[in-house]
Structure formats: structure tokens, C-alpha cells
Residue frames as a rotation matrix with the C-alpha (Angstrom) as fourth column:
UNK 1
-0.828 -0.547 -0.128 46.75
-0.113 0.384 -0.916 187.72
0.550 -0.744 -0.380 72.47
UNK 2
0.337 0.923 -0.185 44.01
0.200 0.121 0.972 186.16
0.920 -0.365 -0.144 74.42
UNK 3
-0.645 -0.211 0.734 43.57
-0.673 -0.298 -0.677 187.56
0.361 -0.931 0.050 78.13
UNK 4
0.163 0.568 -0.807 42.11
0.345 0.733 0.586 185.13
0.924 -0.374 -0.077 80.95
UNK 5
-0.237 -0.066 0.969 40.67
-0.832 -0.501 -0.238 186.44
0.501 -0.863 0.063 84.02
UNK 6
0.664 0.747 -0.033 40.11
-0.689 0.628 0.362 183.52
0.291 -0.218 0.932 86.51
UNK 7
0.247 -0.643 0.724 41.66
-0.115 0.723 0.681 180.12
-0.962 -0.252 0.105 87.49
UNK 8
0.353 -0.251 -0.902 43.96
-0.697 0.573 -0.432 179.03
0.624 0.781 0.027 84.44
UNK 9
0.551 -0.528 0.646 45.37
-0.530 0.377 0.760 175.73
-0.645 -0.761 -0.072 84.07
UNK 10
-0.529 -0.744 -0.408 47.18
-0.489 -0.125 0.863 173.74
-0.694 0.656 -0.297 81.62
UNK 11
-0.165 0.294 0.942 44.38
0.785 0.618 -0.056 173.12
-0.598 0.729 -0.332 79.25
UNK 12
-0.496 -0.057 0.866 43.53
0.868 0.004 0.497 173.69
-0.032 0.998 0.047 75.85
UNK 13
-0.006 0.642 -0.767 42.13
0.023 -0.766 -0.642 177.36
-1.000 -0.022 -0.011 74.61
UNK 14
-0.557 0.321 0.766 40.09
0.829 0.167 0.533 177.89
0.043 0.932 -0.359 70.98
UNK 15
-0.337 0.834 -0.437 38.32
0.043 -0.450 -0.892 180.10
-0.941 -0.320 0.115 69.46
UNK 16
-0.426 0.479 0.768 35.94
0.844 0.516 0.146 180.16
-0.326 0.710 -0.624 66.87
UNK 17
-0.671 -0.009 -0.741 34.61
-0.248 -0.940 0.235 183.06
-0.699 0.342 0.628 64.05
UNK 18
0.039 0.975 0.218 31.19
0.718 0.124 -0.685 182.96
-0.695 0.183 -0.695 62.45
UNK 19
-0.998 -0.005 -0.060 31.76
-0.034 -0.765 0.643 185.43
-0.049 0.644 0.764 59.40
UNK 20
-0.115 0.969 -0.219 28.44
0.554 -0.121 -0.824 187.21
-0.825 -0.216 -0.523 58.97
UNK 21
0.936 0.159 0.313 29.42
0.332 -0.114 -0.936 189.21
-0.113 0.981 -0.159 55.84
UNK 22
0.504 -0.784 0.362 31.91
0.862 0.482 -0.156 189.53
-0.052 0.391 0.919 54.08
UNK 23
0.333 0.532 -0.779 33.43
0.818 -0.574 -0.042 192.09
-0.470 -0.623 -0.626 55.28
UNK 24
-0.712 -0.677 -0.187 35.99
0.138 -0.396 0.908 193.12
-0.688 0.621 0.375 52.31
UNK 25
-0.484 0.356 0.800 32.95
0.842 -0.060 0.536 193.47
0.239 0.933 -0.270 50.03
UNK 26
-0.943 0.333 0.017 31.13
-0.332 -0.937 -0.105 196.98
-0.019 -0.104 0.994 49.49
UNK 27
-0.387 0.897 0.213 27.54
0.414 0.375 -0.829 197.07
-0.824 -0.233 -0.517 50.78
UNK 28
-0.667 0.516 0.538 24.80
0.618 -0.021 0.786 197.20
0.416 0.856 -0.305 47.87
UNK 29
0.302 0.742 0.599 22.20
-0.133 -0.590 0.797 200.39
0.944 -0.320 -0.079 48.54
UNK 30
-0.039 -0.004 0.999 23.88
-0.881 -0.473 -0.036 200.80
0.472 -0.881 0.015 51.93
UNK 31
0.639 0.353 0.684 23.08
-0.677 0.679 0.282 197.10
-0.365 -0.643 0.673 53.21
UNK 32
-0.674 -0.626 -0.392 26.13
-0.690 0.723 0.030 194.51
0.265 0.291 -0.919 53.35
UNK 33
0.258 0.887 -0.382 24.76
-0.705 0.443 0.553 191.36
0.660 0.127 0.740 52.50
UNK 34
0.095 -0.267 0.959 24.69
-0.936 0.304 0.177 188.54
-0.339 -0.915 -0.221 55.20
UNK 35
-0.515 -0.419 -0.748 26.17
-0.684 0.727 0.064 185.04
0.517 0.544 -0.661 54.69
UNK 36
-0.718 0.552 -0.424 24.05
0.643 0.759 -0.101 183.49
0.266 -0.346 -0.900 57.36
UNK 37
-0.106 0.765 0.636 20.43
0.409 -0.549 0.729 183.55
0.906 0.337 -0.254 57.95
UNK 38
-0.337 -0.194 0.921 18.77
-0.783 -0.486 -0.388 185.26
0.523 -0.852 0.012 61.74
UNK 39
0.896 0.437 -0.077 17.50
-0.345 0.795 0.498 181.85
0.279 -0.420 0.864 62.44
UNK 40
0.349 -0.835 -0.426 21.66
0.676 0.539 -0.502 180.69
0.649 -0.113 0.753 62.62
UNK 41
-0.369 -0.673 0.641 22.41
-0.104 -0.656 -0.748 183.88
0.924 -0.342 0.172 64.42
UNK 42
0.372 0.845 0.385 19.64
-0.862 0.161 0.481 183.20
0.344 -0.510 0.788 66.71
UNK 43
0.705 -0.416 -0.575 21.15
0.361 0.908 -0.215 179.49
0.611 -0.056 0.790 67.05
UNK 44
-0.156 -0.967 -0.200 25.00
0.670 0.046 -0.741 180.66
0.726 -0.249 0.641 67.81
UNK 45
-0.456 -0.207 0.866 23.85
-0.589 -0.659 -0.468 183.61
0.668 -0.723 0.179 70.38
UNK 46
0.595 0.692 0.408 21.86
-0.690 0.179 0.702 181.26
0.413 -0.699 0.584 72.11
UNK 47
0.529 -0.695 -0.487 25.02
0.385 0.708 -0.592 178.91
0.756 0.126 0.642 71.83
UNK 48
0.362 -0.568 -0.739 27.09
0.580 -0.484 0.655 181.49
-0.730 -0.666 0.154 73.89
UNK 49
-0.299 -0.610 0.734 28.62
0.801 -0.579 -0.155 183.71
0.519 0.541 0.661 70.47
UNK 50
0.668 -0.107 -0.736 28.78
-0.145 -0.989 0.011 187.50
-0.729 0.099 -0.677 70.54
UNK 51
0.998 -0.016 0.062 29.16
0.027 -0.776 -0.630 190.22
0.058 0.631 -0.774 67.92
UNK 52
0.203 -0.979 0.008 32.79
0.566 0.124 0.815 190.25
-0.799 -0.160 0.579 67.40
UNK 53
0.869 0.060 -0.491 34.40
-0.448 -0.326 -0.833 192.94
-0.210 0.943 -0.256 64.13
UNK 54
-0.166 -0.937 0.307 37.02
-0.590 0.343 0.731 190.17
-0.791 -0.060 -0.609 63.95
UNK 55
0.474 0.121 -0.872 37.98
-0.836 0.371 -0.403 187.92
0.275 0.921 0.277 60.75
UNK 56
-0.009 -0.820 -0.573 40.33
-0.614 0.456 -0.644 185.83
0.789 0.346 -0.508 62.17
UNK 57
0.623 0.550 -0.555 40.31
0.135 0.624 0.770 183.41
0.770 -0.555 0.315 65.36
UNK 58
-0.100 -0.955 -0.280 43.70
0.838 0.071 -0.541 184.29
0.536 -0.289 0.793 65.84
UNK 59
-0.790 -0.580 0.197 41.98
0.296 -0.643 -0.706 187.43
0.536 -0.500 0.680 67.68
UNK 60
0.156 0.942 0.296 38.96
-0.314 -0.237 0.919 186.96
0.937 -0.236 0.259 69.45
UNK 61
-0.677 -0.719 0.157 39.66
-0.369 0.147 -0.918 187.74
0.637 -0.679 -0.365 72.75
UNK 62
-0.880 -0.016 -0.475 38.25
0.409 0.485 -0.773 186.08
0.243 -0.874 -0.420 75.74
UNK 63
-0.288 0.613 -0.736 34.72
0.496 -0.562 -0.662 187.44
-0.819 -0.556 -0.143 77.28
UNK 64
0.499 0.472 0.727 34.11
0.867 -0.256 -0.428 188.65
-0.016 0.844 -0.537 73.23
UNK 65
-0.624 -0.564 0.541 34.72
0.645 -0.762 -0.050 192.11
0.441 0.318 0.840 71.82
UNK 66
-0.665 0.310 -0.679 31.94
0.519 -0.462 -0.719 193.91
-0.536 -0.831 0.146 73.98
UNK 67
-0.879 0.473 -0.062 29.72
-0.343 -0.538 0.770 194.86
0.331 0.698 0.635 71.04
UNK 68
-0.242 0.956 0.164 25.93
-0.605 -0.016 -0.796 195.35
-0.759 -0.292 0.582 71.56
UNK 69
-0.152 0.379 0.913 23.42
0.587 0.777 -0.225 193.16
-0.795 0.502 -0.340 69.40
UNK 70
0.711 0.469 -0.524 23.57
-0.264 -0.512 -0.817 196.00
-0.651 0.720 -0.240 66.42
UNK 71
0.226 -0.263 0.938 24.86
0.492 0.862 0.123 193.36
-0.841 0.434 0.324 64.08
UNK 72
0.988 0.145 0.052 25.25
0.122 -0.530 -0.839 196.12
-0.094 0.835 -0.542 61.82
UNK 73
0.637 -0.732 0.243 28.78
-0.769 -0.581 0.267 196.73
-0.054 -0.356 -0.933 62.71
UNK 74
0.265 -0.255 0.930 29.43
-0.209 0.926 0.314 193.09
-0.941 -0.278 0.192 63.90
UNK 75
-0.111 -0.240 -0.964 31.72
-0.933 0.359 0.018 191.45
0.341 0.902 -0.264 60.67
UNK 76
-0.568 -0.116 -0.815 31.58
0.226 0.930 -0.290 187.89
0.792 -0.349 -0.502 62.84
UNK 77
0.732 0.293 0.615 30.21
-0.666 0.119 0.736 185.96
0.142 -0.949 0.282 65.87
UNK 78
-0.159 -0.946 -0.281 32.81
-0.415 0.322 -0.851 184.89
0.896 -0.019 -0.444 67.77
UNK 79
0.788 0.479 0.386 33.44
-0.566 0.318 0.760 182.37
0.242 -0.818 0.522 70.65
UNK 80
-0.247 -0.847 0.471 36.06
-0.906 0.029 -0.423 181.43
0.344 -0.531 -0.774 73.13
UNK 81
0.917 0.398 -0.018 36.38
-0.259 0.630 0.732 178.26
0.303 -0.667 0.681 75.15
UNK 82
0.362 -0.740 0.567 39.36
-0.871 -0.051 0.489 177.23
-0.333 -0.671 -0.663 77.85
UNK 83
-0.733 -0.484 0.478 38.86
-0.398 0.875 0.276 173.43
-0.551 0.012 -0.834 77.34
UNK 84
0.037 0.900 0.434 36.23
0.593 0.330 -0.735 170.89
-0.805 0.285 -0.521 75.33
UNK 85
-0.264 0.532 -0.804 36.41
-0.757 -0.631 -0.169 172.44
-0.598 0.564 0.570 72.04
UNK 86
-0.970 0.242 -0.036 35.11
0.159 0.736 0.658 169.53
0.186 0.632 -0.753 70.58
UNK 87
-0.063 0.998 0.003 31.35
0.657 0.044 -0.753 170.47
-0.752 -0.045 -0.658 71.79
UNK 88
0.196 0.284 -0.939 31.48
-0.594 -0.727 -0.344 174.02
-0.781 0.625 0.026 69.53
UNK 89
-0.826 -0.556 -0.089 33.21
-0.413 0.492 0.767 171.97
-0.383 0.670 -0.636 66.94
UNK 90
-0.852 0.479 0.214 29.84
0.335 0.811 -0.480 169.58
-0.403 -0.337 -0.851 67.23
UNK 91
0.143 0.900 -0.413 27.27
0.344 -0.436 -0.831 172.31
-0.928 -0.023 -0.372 67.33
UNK 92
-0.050 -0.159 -0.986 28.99
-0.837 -0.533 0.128 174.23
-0.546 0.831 -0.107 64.07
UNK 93
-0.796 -0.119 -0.593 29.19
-0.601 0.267 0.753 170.94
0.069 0.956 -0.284 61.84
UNK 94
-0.640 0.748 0.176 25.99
0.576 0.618 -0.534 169.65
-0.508 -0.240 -0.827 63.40
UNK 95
0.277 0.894 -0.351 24.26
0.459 -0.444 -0.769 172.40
-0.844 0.052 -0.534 62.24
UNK 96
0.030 -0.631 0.775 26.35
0.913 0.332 0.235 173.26
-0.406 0.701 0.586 59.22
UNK 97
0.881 -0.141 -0.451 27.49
0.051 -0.921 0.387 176.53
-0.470 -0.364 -0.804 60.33
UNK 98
0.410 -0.897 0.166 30.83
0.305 -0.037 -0.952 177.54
0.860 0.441 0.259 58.01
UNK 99
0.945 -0.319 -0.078 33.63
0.022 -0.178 0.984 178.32
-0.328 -0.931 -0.161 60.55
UNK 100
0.206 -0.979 0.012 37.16
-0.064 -0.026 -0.998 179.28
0.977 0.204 -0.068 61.69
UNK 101
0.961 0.017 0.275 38.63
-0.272 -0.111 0.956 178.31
0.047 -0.994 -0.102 64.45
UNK 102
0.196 -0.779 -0.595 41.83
-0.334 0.518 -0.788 177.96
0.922 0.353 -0.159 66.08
UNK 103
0.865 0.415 -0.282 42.70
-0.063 0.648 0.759 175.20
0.498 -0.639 0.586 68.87
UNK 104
0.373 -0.855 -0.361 45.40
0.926 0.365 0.093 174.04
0.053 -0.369 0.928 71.22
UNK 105
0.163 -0.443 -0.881 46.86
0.508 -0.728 0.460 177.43
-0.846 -0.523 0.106 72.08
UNK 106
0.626 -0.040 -0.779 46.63
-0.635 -0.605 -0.480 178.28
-0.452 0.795 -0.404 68.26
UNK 107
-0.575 -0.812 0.102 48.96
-0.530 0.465 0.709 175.67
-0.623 0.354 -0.698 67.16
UNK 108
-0.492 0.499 0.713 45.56
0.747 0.663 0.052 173.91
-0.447 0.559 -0.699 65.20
UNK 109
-0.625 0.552 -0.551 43.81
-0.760 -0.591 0.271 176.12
-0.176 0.588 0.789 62.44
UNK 110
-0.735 0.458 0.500 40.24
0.459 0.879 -0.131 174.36
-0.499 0.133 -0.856 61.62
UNK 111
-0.463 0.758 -0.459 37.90
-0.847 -0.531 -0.022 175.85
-0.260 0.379 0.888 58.75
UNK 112
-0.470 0.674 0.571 34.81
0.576 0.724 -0.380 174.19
-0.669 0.151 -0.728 57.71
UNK 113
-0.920 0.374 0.119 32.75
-0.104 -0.525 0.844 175.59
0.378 0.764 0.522 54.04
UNK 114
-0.574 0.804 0.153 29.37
-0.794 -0.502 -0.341 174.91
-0.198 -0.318 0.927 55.92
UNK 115
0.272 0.274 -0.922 29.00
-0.954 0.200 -0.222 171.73
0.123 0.941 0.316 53.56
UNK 116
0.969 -0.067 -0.236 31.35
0.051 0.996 -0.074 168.90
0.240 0.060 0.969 53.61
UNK 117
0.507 -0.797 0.329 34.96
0.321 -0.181 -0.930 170.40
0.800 0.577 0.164 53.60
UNK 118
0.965 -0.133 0.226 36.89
-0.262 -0.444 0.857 170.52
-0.014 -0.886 -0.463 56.75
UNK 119
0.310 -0.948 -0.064 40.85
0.218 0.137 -0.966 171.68
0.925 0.286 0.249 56.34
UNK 120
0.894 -0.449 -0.009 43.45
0.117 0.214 0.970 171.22
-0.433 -0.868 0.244 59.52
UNK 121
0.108 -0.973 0.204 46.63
0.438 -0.138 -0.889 172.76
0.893 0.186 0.411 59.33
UNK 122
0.823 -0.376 -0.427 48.99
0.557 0.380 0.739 172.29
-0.115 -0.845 0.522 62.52
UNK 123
0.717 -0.548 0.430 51.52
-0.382 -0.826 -0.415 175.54
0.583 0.133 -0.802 62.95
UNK 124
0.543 -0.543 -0.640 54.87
0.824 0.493 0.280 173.20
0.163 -0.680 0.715 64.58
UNK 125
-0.524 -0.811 0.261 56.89
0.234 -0.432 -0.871 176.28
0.819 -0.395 0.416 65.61
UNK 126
0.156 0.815 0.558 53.92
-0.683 -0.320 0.657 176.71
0.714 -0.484 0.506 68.12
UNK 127
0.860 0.509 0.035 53.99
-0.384 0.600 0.702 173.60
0.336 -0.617 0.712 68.93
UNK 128
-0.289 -0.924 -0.248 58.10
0.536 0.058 -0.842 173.22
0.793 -0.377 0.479 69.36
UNK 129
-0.724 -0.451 0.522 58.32
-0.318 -0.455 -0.832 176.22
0.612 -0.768 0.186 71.43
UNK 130
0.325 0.538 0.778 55.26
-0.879 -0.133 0.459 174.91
0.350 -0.832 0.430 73.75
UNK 131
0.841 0.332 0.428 56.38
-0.541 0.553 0.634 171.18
-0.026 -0.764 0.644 73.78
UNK 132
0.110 -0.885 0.453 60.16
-0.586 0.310 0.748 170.96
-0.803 -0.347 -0.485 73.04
UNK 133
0.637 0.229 -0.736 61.66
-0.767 0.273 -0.580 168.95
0.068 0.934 0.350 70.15
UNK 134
0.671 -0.108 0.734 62.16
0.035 0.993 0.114 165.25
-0.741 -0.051 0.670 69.76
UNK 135
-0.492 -0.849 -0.190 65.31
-0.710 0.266 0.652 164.64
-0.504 0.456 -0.734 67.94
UNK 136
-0.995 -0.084 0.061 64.15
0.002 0.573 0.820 162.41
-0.104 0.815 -0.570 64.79
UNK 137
-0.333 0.935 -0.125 60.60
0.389 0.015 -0.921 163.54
-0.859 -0.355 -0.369 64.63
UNK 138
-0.470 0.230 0.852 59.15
0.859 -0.103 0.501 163.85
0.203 0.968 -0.149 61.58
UNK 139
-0.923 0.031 -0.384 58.01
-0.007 -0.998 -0.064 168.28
-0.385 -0.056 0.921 61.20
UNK 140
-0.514 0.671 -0.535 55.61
-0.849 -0.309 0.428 168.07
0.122 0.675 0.728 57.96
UNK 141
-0.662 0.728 -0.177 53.66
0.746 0.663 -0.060 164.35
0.073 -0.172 -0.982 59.33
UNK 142
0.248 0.965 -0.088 49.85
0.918 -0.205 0.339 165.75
0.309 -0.165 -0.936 58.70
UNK 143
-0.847 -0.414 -0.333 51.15
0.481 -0.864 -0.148 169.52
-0.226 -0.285 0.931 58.55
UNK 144
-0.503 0.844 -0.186 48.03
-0.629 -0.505 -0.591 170.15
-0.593 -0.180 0.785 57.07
UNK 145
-0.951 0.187 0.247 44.85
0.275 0.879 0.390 168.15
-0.144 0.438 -0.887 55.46
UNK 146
-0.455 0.879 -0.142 41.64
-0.880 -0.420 0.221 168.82
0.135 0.226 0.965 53.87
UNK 147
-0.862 0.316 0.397 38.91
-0.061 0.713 -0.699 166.14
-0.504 -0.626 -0.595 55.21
UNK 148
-0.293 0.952 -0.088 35.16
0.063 0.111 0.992 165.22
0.954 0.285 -0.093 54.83
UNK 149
-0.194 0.148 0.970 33.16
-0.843 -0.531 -0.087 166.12
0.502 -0.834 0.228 57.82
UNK 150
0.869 0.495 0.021 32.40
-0.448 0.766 0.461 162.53
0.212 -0.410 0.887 58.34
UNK 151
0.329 -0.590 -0.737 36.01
0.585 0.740 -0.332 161.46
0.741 -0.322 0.589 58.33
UNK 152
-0.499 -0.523 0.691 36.84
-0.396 -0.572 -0.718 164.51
0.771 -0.632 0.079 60.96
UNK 153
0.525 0.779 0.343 33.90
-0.755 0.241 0.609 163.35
0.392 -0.579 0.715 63.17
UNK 154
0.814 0.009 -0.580 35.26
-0.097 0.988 -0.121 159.80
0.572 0.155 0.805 62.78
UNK 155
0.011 -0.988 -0.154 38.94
0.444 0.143 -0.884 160.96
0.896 -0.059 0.441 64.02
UNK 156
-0.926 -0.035 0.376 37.76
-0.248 -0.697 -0.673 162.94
0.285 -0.717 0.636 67.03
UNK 157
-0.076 0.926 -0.370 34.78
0.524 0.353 0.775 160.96
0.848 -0.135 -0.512 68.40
């Protein structure tokens, strides 16, 4: 559940998970190994991430998890945004940063491999209970889809 301190209004919240290692594997000689280098970590804190020991988007809360920069701990960098997630979106497949994120109050899942591969899958009981159901509306239209990063770009200038 995502807490917001501040003016809300009725736009979009996302958030977004940077896996740094994996965190279900056992560390080799004591040291889990990292999936990105400190030049990308270096990138995404300067971006606005924080240390997060989350896996999922579906729980990175607002304002981060409050962890210090001892990335040792840290399983993810993680990052919130109210409205505009189409800029983080930008920076992560501009720089071909793998990712998770989820959009629209959670009702969009968006993963990217770092590469070329960007899947969208669209959770409609979310989106019933937030926007009511249309008698003869099609449920499973684009329930989910696996892309190229050039044709996601393309759909979401």
C-alpha cells in the first residue's frame, strides 16, 4: 500500500524496481553478485532511486524504504512518482537499465530485460473497481503483450 503525504489528486502513481542482485541466489565467498554495474547505480541515485530490500513494485512505498547507501543489504533501487511516469520509463530504456514497474494505480505491470524486450500486462479487476464497467466491453483486448522497445517508444511518444 503506497502512503502519500502532501497534496494528492487524481493522477497517476508508479513505481519502479532496479534489482541489484538477485536476491534468491546464495552469495559466493560471502559477496552476492551484482546485476548492474556502480556506474548504473551512480546513474539511477543521481536519477532520484534509493536502496529499497524490495523485489516487487507492487511495494515500494513512497519517500523509499529509508535505507542508507550500504548497498550491501539493498536487494533493489527503487523509485516512486505521482504523475509523468513516462520520463523514468525514458531514462531506464534510454539507458538500458532492466526494470519493473507498475503504473496507473497498479492496474499496468511493465518489465523491460535491459535489451529489447518490454512485456505489459493490464490487471482489469483494478481497473473495473477504479473505473466502473461498460456493458459490452471487451475484458482480455491487450490483457497483456510482449513488445520491442522501439514499438513501446513508438506507442507512448
Amino acid at each position: 500500500m503506497k502512503i502519500r503525504n502532501g497534496f494528492i489528486s487524481n493522477s497517476s502513481s508508479s513505481s519502479f524496481v532496479v534489482l541489484l542482485r538477485n536476491y534468491w541466489e546464495a552469495p559466493v565467498d560471502g559477496e552476492f553478485k551484482f546485476l548492474i554495474d556502480s556506474d548504473t547505480i551512480n546513474k539511477l541515485l543521481d536519477y532520484g532511486f534509493r536502496y529499497g530490500q524490495t523485489t516487487s513494485p507492487m511495494t515500494v512505498e513512497c519517500g523509499g524504504d529509508g535505507l542508507t547507501e550500504d548497498s550491501s543489504v539493498a536487494a533493489s533501487l527503487c523509485y516512486s512518482v505521482i504523475c509523468n511516469e513516462y520520463e523514468p520509463i525514458e531514462f531506464l530504456l534510454a539507458n538500458g537499465i532492466a526494470f519493473k514497474a507498475v503504473c496507473h494505480y497498479g492496474q499496468e505491470y511493465l518489465e523491460y530485460d535491459g535489451k529489447n524486450r518490454v512485456v505489459l500486462a493490464f490487471n482489469f479487476g483494478e481497473q473495473i473497481s477504479m473505473y466502473g464497467f461498460e456493458e459490452g466491453k471487451e475484458l482480455t483486448t491487450k490483457s497483456s503483450r510482449v513488445l520491442t522497445k522501439k514499438e513501446y517508444l513508438n506507442e507512448n511518444p
